[in-house]
C-alpha positions as CSV (number, residue, x, y, z in Angstrom):
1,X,0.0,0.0,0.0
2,X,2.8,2.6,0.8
3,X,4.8,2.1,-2.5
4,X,1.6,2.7,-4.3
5,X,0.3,5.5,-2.0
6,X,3.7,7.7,-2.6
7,X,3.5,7.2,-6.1
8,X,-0.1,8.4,-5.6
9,X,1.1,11.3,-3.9
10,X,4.0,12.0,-6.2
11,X,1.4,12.1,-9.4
12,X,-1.1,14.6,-7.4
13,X,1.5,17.2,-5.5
14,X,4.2,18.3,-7.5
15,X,7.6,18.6,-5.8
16,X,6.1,16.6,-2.9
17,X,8.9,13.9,-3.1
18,X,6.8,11.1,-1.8
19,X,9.4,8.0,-0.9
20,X,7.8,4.6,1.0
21,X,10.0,3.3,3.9
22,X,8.4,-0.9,4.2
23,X,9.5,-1.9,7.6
24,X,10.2,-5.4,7.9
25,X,6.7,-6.8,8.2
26,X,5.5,-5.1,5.6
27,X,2.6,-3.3,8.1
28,X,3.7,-1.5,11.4
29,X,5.5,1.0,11.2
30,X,5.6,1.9,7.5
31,X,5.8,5.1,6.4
32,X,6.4,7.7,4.1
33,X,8.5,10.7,4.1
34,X,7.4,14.0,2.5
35,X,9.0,17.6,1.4
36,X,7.9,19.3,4.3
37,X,7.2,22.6,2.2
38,X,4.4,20.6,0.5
39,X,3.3,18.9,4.1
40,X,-0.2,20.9,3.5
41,X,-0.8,19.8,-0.2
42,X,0.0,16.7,0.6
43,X,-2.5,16.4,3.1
44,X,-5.1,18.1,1.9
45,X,-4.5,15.9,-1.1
46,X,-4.7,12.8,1.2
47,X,-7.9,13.8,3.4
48,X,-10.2,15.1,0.2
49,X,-9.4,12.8,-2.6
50,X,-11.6,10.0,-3.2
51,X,-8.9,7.0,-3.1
52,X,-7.6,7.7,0.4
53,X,-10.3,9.4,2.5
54,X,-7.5,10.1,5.4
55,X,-10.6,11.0,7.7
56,X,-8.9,10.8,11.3
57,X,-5.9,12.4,12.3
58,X,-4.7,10.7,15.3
59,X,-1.2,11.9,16.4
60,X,1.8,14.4,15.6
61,X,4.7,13.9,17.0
62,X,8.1,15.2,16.7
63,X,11.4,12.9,16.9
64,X,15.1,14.1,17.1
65,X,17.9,12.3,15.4
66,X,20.7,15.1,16.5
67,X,21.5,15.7,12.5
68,X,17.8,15.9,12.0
69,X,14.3,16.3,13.8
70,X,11.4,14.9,12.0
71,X,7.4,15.4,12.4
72,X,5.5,12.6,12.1
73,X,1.3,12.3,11.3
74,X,-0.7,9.6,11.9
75,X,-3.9,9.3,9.9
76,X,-6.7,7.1,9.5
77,X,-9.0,5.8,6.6
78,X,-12.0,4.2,9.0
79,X,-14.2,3.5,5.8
80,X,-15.3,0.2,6.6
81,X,-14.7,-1.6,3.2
82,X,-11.0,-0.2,3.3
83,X,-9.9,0.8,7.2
84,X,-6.2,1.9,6.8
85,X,-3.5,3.9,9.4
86,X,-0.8,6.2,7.0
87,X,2.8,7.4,9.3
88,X,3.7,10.1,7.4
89,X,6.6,11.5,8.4
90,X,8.5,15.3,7.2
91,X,12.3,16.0,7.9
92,X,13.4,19.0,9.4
93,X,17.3,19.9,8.6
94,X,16.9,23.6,10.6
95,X,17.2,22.9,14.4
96,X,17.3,26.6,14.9
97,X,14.4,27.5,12.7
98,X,13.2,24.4,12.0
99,X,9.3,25.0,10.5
100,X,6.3,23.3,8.3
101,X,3.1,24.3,7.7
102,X,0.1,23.9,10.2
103,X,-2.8,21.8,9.2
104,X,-5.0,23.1,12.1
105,X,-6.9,24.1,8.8
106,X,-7.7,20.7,7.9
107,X,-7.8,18.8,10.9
108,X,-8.8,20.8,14.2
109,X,-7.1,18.1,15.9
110,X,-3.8,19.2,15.5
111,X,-4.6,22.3,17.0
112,X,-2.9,21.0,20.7
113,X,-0.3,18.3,19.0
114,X,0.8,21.1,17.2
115,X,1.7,23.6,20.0
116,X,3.1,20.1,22.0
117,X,5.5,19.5,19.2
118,X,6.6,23.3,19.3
119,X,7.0,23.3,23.1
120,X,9.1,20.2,23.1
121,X,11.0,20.7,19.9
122,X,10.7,23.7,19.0
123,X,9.5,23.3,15.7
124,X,7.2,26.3,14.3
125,X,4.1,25.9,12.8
126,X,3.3,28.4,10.3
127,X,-0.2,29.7,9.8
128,X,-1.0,28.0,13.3
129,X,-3.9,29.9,15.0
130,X,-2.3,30.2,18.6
131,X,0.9,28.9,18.4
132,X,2.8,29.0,22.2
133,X,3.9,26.8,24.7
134,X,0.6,24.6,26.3
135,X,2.8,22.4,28.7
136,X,5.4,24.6,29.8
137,X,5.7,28.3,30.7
138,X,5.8,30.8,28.2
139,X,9.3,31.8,29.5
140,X,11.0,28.4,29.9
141,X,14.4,28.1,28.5
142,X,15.0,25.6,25.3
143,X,13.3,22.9,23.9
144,X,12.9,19.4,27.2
145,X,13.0,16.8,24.2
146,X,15.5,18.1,22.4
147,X,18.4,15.8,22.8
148,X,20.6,18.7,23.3
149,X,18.4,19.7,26.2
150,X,19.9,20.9,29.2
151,X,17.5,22.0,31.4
152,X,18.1,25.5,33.3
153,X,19.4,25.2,36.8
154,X,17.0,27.8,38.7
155,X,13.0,29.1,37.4
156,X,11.9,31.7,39.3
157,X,14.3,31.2,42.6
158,X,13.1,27.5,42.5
159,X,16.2,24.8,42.1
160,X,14.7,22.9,39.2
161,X,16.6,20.1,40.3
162,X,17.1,19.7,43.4
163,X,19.9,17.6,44.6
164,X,18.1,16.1,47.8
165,X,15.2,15.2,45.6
166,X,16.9,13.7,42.7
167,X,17.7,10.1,42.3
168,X,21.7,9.8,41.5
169,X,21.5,8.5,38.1
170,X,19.0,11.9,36.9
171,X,21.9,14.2,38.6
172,X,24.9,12.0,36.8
173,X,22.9,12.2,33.2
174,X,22.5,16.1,33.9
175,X,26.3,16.3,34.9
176,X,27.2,14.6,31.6
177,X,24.9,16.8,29.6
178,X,26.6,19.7,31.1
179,X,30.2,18.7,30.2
180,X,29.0,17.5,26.6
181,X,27.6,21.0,26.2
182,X,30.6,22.8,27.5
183,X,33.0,20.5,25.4
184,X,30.8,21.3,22.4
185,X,31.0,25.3,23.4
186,X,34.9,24.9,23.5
187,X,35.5,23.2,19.9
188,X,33.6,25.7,18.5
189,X,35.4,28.3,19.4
């Protein structure tokens, strides 16, 4: 199905770049990997065309590789004569100002999954409606699922991590963070 879906794609949405990644056995965790300029079209193409019917967006979620960070929709077919999931997946090579395009318009759903991805990974949504952090504060520092991530050391004179409330393996991980930073800071210069 995913071979014959990105060809699908690549007929309907120019420059779209459609390419099928078969796991193993041949079903879970498929997927196929767009242009994230053409995320939208693609989309759109894939909810309102009569072959597809993705009716049911289920999940967006962001993933980062270090060189990369990706986006990744799932969506759902539930007609009964054909019920079908879709992974479809968008790299994103700017981890500074790393963006795609919103599809709040098409799916109200990822209205929330949206702002989650941006709050964890940074990644802006254009043309999102209200586009800001939902789980944490406005003025928290960086990006907590970022695996360059290292988390501030005080938020508004509270010790975010506390060393008698920390389990020694957390506060070794943080420590190693902090050196892998600093040794990163130093090449660099």
């Amino acid at each position: 199905m995913h071979k014959e879906l990105a060809d699908l794609i690549n007929k309907n949405v120019a420059g779209a770049n459609a390419i099928a990644f078969i796991a193993a056995d041949n079903k879970t965790d498929s997927s196929i990997t767009v242009e994230a300029s053409h995320l939208f079209k693609v989309v759109e193409f894939l909810k309102t065309n009569n072959v597809t019917s993705f009716n049911s967006l289920h999940v967006i979620s962001g993933v980062d590789y270090v060189e990369y960070m990706e986006v990744c929709y799932m969506l759902t077919n539930y007609d009964p004569a054909n019920i079908r999931d879709l992974i479809l997946k968008v790299k994103i090579t700017d981890r500074v100002n790393g963006h795609v395009d919103s599809i709040v318009k098409l799916f109200a759903a990822a209205n929330f999954q949206e702002r989650e991805v941006y709050d964890m990974f940074g990644i802006k949504f254009n043309n999102h409606p209200d586009l800001r952090r939902i789980l944490c504060p406005d003025d928290w520092e960086g990006f907590p699922l970022r695996k360059d991530y290292i988390a501030q050391k005080v938020y508004n004179g509270m010790n975010v991590f506390p060393d008698d409330k920390m389990n020694m393996e957390d506060r070794e991980f943080i420590v190693r963070q902090e050196m892998i930073k600093k040794a990163q800071e130093t090449k660099a210069q």
